[in-house]
N, C-alpha and C positions, 0 to 999 in steps of 0.2 A: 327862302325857297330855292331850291338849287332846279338844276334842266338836265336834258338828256343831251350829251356828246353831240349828237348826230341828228341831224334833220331827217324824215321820213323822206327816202330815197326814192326815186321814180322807178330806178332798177330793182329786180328783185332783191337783192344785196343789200348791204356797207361796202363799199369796197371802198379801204383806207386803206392808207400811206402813210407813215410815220409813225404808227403806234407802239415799235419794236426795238425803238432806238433807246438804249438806255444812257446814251452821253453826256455827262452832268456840263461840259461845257459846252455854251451855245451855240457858239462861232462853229465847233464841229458838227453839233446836232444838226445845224442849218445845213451843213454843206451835205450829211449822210441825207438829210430829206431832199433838198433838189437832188441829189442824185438819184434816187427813190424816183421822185416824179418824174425825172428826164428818161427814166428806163422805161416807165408806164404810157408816154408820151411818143418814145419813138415806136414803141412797141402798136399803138392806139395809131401810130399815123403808116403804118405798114397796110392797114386796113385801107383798099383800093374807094371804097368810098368814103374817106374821112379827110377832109381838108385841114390845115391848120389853123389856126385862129385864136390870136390871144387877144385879152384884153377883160374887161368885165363886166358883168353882168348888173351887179349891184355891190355894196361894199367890203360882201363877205364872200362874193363870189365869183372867180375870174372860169377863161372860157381858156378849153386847150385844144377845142377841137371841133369840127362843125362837122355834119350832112347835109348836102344840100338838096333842096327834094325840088320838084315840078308837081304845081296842086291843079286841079281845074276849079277854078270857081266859079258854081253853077246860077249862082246872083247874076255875076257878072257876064258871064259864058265865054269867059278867058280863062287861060293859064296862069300861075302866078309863081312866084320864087318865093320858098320857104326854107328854115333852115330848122334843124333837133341841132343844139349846142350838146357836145362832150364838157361837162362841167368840174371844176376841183370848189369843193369848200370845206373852207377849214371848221375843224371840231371847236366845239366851245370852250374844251379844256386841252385835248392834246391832240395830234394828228389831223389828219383832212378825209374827207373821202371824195371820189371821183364818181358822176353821178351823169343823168341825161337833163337838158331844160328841153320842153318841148309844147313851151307855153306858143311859139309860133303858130302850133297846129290849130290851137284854139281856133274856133269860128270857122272852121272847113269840115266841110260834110265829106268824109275821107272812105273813095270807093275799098269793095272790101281786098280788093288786089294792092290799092295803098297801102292799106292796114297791117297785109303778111308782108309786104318789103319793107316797112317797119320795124314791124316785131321782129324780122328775118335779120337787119341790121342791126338789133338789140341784142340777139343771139348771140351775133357772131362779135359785139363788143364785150358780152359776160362771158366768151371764155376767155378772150383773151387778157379780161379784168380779174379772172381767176386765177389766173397763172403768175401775176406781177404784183396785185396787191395782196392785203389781207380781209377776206371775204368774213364777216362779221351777218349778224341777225339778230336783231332787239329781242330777249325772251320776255321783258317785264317790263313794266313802268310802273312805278307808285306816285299816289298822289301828291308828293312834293316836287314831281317831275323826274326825278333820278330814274335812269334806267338801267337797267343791265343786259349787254352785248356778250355774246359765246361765239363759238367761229362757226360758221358757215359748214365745217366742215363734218363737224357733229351733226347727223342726221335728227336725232330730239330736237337739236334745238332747232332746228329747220322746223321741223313741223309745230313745235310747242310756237314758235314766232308766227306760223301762218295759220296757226288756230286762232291765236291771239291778235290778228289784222293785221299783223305786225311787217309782215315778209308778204313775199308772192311766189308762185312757181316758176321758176325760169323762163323769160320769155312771155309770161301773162302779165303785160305791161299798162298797168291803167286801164283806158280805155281801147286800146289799142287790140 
């Protein structure tokens, strides 16, 4: 049974890194992809709301970058300190994509002026995800799991991927 590259992205996207590199030696492929990421990273920390933050999340998946938010918690009838992590994780076969965690949120009843400065800093993270990586969108999946990815930039397959649950429209982030 083989799988799909790419985990289902919280962003409307794929946005990978590394998928372009054809260098058959490693030591170079390695340095062309940190270079890759470190362009997306400085690029990602230009954004006035976006702090730095490495480290990881779980084994497949490290952290490049955080938003910090202020929640009210209506249980509690306090403030509290939340964060949406800017995430890298790697492909299961080749590349990574840059994606959001935003498991924090879970369990807040998120007024709806949260909700547009959310999605408002989702915005302003896809285009500047547009510009630095390669913007991908699952058109298929078959039942051995294999899937197949077109660019983002082809408008069919944009919509053939969000016909198919696949994709989202920019900005229509989950629940958000």
């Amino acid at each position: 049974m083989s799988t799909a590259n790419f985990s289902r992205p919280e962003l409307s996207r794929v946005y990978s890194i590394g998928m372009e590199i054809q260098e058959q030696d490693e030591c170079i492929a390695q340095v062309l992809f940190d270079d890759e990421l470190s362009s997306v990273k400085e690029a990602l920390l230009k954004l006035d709301f976006i702090q730095p933050d490495e480290g990881y999340l779980d084994r497949y998946t490290s952290k490049i970058g955080r938003i910090d938010l202020q929640i009210f918690n209506h249980d509690y009838k306090e403030w509290e300190n939340t964060e949406i992590f800017i995430t890298l994780e790697n492909g299961y076969y080749e590349g990574a994509m840059i994606d959001i965690n935003k498991d924090e949120l879970e369990g807040y009843k998120l007024t709806q002026t949260m909700k547009n400065k959310i999605v408002s800093y989702i915005k302003r993270i896809e285009k500047v995800l547009e510009k630095h990586t390669l913007p991908l969108v699952r058109v298929a999946t078959f039942s051995n799991g294999e899937a197949i990815y077109e660019r983002a930039s082809n408008k069919k397959s944009v919509l053939k991927s969000i016909a198919n649950g696949y994709a989202q429209w920019p900005g229509q982030i989950g629940n958000c």
